[in-house]
C-alpha positions as CSV (number, residue, x, y, z in Angstrom):
1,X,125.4,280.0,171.7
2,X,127.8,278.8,168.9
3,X,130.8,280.8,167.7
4,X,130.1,280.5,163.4
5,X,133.5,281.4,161.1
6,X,131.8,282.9,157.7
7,X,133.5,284.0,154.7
8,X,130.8,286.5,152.6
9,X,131.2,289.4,149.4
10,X,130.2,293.0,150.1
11,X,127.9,295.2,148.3
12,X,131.0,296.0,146.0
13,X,131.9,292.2,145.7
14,X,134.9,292.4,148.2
15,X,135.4,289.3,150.2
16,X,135.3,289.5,154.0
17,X,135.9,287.0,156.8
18,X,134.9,287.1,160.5
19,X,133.2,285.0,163.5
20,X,129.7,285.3,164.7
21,X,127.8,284.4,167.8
22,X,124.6,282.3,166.7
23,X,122.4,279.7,168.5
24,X,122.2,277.9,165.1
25,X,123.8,278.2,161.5
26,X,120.1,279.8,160.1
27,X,120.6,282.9,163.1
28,X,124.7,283.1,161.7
29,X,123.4,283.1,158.2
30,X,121.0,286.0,159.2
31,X,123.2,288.2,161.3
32,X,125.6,287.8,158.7
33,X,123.1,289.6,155.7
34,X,122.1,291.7,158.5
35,X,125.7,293.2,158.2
36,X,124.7,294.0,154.5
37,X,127.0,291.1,153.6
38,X,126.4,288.2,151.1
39,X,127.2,284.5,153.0
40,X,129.1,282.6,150.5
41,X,130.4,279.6,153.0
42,X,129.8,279.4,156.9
43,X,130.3,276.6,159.3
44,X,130.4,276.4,163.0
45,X,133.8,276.5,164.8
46,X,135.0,273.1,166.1
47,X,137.5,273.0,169.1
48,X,140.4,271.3,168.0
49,X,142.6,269.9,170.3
50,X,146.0,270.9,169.2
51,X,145.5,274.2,169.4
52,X,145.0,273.9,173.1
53,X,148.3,272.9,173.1
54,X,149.8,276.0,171.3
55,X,151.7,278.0,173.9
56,X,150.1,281.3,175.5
57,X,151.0,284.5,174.2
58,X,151.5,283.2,170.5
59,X,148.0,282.9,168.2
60,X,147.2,281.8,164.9
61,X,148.5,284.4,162.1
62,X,147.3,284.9,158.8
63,X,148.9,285.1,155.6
64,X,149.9,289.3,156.5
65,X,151.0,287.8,159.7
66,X,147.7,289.3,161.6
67,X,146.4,287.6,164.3
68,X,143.5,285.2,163.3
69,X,140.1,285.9,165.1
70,X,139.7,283.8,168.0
71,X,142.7,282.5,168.1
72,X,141.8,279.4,166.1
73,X,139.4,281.7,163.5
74,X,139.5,282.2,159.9
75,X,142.4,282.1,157.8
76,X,143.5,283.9,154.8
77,X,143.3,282.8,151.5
78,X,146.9,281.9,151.3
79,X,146.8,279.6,154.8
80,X,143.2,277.7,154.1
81,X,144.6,274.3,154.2
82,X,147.9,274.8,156.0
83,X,146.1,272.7,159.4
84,X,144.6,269.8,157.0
85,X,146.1,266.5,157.8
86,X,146.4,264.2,155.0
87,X,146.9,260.5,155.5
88,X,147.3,259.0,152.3
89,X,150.6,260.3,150.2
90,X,150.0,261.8,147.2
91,X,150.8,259.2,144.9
92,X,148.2,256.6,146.8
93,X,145.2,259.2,146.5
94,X,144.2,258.9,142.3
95,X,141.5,259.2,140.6
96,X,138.5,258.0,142.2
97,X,135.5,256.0,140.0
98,X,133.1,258.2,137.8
99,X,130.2,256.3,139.3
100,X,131.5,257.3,142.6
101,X,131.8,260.8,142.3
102,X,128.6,261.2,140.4
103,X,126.5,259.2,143.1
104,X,128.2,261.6,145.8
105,X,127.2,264.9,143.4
106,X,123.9,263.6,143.3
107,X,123.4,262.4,146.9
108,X,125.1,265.7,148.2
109,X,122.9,268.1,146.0
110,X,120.1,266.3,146.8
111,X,120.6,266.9,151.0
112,X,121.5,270.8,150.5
113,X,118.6,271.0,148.1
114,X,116.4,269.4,151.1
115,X,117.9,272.3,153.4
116,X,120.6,270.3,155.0
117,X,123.7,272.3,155.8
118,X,126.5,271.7,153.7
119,X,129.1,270.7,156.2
120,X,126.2,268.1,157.4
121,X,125.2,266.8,153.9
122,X,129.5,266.1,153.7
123,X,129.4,264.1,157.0
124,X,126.1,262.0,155.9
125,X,127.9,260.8,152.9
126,X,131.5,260.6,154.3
127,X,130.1,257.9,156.8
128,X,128.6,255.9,154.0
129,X,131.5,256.2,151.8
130,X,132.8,253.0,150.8
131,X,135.7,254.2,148.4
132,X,138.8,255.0,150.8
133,X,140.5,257.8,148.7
134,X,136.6,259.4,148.4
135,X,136.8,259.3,152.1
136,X,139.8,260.4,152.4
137,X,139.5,263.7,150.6
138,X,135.9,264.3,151.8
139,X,138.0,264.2,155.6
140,X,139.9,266.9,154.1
141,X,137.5,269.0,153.0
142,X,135.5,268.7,156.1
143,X,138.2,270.1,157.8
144,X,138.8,272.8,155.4
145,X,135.2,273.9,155.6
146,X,135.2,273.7,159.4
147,X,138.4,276.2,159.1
148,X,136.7,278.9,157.4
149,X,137.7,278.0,153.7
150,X,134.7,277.6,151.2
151,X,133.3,274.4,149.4
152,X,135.3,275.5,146.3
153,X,138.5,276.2,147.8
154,X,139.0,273.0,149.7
155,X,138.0,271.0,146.4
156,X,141.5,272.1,145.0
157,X,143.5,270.1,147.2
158,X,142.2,267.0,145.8
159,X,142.4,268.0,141.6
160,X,143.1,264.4,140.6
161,X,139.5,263.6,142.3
162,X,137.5,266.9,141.6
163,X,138.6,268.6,138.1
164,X,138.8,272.2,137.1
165,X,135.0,272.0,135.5
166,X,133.9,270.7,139.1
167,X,135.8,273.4,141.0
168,X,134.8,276.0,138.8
169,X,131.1,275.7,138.7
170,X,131.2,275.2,142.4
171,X,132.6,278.1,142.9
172,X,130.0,279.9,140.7
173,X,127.6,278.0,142.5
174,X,129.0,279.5,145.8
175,X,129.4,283.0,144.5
176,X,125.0,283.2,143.1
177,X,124.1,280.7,146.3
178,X,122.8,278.4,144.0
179,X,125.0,275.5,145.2
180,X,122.1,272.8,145.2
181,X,121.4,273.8,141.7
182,X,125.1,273.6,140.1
183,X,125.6,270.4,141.8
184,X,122.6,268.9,140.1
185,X,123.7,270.0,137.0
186,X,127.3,268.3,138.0
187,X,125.4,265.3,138.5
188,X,123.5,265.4,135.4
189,X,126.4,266.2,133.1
190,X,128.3,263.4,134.5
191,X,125.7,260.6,134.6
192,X,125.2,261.7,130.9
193,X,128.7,261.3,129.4
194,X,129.7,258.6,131.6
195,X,126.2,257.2,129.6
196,X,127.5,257.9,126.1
197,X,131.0,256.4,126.8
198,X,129.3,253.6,128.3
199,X,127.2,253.1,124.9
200,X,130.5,253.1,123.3
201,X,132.6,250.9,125.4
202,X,129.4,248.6,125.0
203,X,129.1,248.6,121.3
204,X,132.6,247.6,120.9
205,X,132.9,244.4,123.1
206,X,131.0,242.4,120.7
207,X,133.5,243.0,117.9
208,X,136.7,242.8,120.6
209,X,135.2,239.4,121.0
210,X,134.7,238.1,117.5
211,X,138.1,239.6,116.5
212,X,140.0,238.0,119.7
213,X,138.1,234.6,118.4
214,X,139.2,235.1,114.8
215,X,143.0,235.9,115.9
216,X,142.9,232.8,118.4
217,X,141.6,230.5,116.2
218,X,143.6,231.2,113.1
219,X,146.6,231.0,114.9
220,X,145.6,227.2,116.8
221,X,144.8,226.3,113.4
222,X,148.2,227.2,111.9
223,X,150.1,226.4,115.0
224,X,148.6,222.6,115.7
225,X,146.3,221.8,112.9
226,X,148.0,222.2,109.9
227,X,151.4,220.8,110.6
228,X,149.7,217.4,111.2
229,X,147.7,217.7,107.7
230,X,151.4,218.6,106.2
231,X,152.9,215.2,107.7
232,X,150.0,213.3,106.3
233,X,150.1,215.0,102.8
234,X,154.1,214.0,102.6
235,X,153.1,210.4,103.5
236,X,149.9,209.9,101.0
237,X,150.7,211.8,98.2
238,X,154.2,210.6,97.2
239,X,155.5,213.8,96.1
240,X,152.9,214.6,94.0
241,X,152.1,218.4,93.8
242,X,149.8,219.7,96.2
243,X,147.0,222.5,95.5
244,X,148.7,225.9,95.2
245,X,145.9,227.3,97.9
246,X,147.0,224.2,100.0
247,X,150.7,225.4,99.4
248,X,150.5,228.8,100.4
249,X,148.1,227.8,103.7
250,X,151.4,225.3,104.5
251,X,153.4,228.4,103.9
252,X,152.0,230.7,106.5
253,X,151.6,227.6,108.8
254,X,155.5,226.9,108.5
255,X,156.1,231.0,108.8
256,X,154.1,231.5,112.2
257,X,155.9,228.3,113.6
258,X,159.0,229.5,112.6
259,X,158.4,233.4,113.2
260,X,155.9,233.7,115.7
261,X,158.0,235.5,118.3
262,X,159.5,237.7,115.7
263,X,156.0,238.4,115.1
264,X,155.0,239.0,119.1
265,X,158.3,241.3,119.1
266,X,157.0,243.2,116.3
267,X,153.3,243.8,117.8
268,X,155.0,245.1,121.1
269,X,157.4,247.7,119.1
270,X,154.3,248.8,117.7
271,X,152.8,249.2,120.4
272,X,155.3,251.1,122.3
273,X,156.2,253.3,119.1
274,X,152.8,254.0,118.7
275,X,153.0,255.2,123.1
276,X,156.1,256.9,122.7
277,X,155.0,259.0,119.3
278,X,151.7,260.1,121.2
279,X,153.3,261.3,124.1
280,X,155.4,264.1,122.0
281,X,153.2,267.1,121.0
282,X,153.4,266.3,117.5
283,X,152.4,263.1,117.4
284,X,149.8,264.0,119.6
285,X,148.3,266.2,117.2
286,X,148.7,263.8,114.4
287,X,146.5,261.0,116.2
288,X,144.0,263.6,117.3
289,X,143.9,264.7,113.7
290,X,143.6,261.0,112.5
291,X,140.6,260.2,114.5
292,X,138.4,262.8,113.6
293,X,139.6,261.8,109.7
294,X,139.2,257.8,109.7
295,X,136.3,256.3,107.7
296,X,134.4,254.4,110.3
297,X,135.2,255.9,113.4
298,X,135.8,259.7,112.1
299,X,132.0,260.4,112.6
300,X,131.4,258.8,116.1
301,X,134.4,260.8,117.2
302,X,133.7,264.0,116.0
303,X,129.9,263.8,117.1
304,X,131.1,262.9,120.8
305,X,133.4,266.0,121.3
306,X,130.7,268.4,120.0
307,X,128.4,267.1,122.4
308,X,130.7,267.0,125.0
309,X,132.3,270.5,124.1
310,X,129.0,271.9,124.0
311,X,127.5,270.4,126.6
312,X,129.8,270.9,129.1
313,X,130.0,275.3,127.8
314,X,126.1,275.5,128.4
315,X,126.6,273.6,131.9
316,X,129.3,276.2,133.0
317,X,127.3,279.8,131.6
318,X,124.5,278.1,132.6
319,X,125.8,278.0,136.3
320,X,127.3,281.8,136.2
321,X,130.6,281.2,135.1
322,X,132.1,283.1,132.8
323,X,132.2,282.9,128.7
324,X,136.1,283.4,129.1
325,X,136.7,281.4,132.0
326,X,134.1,278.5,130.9
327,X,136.0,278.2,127.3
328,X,139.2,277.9,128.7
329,X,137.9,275.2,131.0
330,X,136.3,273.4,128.3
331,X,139.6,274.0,125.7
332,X,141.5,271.5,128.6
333,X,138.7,269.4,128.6
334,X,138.5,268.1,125.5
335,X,140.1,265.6,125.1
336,X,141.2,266.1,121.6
337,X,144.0,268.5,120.7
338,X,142.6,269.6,117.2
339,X,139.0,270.5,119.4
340,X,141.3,272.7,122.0
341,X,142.5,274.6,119.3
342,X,139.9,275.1,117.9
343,X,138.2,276.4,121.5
344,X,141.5,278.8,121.6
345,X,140.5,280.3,118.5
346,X,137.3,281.2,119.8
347,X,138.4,282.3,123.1
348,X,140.7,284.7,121.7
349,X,138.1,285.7,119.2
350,X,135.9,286.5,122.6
351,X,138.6,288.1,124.3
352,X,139.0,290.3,121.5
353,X,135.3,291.9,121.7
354,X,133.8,289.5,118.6
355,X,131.1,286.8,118.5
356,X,131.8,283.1,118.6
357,X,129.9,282.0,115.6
358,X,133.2,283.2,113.4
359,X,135.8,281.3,114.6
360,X,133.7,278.3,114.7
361,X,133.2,278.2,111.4
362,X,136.1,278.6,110.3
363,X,137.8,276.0,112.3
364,X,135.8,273.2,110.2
365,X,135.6,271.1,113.0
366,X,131.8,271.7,114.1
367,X,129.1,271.4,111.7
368,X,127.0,274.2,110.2
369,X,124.4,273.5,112.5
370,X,126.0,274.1,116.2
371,X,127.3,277.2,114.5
372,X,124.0,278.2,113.6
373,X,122.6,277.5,117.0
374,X,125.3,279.3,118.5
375,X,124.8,282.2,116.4
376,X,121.1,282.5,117.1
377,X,121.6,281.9,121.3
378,X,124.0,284.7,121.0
379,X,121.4,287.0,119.4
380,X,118.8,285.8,121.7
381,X,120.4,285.9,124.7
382,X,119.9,282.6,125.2
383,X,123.6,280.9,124.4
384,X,123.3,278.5,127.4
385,X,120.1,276.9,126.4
386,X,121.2,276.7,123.0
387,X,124.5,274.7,123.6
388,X,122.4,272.2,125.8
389,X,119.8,271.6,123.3
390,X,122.9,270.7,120.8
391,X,124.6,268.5,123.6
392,X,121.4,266.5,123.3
393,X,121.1,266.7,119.7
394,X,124.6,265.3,119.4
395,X,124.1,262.7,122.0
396,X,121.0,261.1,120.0
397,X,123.1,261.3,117.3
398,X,126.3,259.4,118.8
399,X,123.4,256.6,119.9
400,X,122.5,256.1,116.4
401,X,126.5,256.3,114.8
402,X,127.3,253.3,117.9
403,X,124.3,251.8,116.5
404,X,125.1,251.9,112.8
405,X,129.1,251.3,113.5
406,X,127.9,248.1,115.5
407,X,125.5,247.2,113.1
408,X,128.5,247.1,110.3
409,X,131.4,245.7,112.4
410,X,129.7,243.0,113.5
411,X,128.5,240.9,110.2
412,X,132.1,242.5,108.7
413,X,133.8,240.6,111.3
414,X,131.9,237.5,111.4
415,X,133.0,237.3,106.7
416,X,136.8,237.9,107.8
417,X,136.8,235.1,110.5
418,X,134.9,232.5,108.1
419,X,137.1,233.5,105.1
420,X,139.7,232.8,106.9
421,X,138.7,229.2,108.5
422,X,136.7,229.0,105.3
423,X,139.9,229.1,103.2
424,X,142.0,227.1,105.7
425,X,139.5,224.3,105.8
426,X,139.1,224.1,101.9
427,X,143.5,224.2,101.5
428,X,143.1,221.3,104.0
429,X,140.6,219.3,102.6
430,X,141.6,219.4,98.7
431,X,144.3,217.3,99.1
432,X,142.6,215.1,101.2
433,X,139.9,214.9,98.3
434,X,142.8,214.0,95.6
435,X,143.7,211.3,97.8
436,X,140.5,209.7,98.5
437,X,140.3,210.0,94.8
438,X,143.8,207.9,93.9
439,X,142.3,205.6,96.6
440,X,139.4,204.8,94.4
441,X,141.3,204.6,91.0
442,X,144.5,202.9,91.8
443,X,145.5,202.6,88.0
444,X,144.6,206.4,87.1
């Protein structure tokens, strides 16, 4: 027999801890609902060495100061990760890789789904892990689960890894014991927007390219070419006037000789203006408000936070979380500042008893369309499955804005570098053409 710490809800939703005796997790799970209880986390209890060492007469308290069960038994609330050792400092454990956590989302929802306990699916993929902070906060919350906290709870140590939207629809997951099911749909809202920013990211290295070509060429060309035409132009054409486009290319050349550090210096201010002015709340705002507003890029923007506002709402009601709570996830997860507002408006709007179709509308940042299909989910019943069928709406609708944005930068681009190598080659060669000329009529 096994000693199993379980933490469980009531017929009145109260949340209860304890300690069963079980030959297997299955037989705790059952003597658990035999108690009328609801199982929301349960894990066999591990002897841990340094509590052998704990003098006699003085065991575990809780957060009330009560005496834990068993000594070494379930904690309160307040204490859940009071006995988890973390190696790494803070600063060293950071964000971990998209690709990374996805794979694990999938792998571990995929093992519970198959019946595997959760506290074995975690150990599966912990010895497999590859990425050390992964591993270390997957130690963690190993331990955490072992000490009676749930899935949910030991996620919040590690925020910089697993975000509010990830602890929050675990935790739903947890409270319906549909855990398998809410980590799939982890898994498939991650693999899809890290799909759609990969599309993006894709669609712009082609023009990065061609536009760090145009910038490096044009400035060889300045920098090396045409100061040697200059000499030979002094030498041939005995102060004869040169070609006014042949002028003004000598011009710029002699500028970006002369300049070209004032010019470096400048770029740099920019750039840290620029990263200074975006860190205020103001300026913020203004750049948010910007990129939903330019002329090329306005569109893509705008389409990939509606598909990612409402793709990540219909994930979270979808999975049982609340309308309130789920909006005030997705309002700080965004992204854009002008799209958060806009969220506020509605959660306020909801907290206030009325409909979310209002509010949208009138902050003019979704189109008619999601407002519509909000509005009809709402009367249906159905707001969940509406949101998700807009997410993929939206997402088609990104693929084809990269495609046409592509499609228009790339032969743009490609005009701009040969107008400008164009008109530097034809200033060069004039001259050189007047010459050849005086060369072939010496008494013109």
């Amino acid at each position: 027999m096994a000693t199993f710490q379980y933490i469980a809800k009531d017929s009145a939703g109260n949340e209860t801890r304890g300690q069963v005796e079980a030959g297997d997790r299955a037989s705790a799970i059952a003597a658990v609902r035999a108690q009328g209880l609801l199982p929301t986390a349960i894990g066999e209890v591990k002897s841990q060495p340094q509590q052998a060492q704990q003098p006699a007469g003085k065991p575990q308290r809780g957060k009330k100061g009560a005496p834990s069960p068993a000594g070494g038994g379930a904690k309160k609330k307040g204490g859940l990760h009071s006995d988890i050792n973390i190696k790494l400092p803070s600063w060293l454990r950071g964000k971990v890789n998209t690709k990374t956590l996805t794979q694990f989302t999938r792998q571990l929802a995929t093992l519970v789904n198959a019946g595997l306990p959760l506290m074995r699916g975690i150990e599966v993929l912990k010895r497999q892990m590859k990425d050390p902070q992964m591993k270390e906060a997957l130690d963690g919350i190993s331990e955490t689960i072992s000490s009676g906290g749930t899935f949910s709870e030991a996620l919040t140590a590690y925020p910089k890894i697993f975000d509010n939207l990830y602890v929050n629809m675990v935790k739903a997951g947890e409270a319906g014991g549909v855990l398998e099911v809410v980590l799939g749909r982890l898994a498939e809202f991650a693999e899809k927007s890290e799909k759609i920013k990969n599309k993006v990211k894709g669609a712009m290295i082609y023009p990065a390219v061609v536009l760090c070509a145009a910038v490096g060429i044009t400035g060889f060309l300045m920098v090396s070419v045409v100061p040697k035409f200059k000499d030979v132009f002094n030498d041939l054409m005995a102060g004869k006037p040169l070609p006014a486009i042949t002028e003004g290319v000598m011009a710029v050349s002699q500028w970006v000789q002369e300049h070209y550090m004032v010019a470096l210096i400048a770029v740099a201010v920019v750039v840290v203006l620029k990263k200074i002015i975006g860190k205020t709340e103001k300026g913020a705002y203004l750049y948010d408000v910007l990129s939903l507003n330019m002329p090329v890029t306005g569109t893509l923007v705008q389409r990939t936070a509606v598909s990612r506002v409402t793709r990540t709402l219909g994930t979270l009601l979808s999975s049982g979380v609340p309308i309130l709570q789920s909006l005030t996830i997705v309002r700080d997860t965004t992204g854009n500042r002008v799209v958060s507002n806009a969220i506020q408006n509605v959660h306020d709007a909801v907290k206030e008893g009325e409909g979310m179709t209002e509010p949208l509308s009138q902050c003019k940042v979704f189109p008619p369309m999601v407002t519509s299909m909000v509005e009809v989910g709402e009367e249906t019943g159905a707001l969940a499955d509406m949101l998700t069928r807009v997410a993929n709406t939206y997402d088609d609708e990104v693929d084809n804005a990269v495609a046409g944005m592509t499609a228009a930068i790339e032969p743009a681009l490609i005009i701009v570098l040969a107008v400008i190598v164009g008109t530097i080659v034809v200033a060069m060669f004039m001259p050189m053409v007047q010459i050849i000329g005086n060369m072939s009529n010496p008494g013109a």
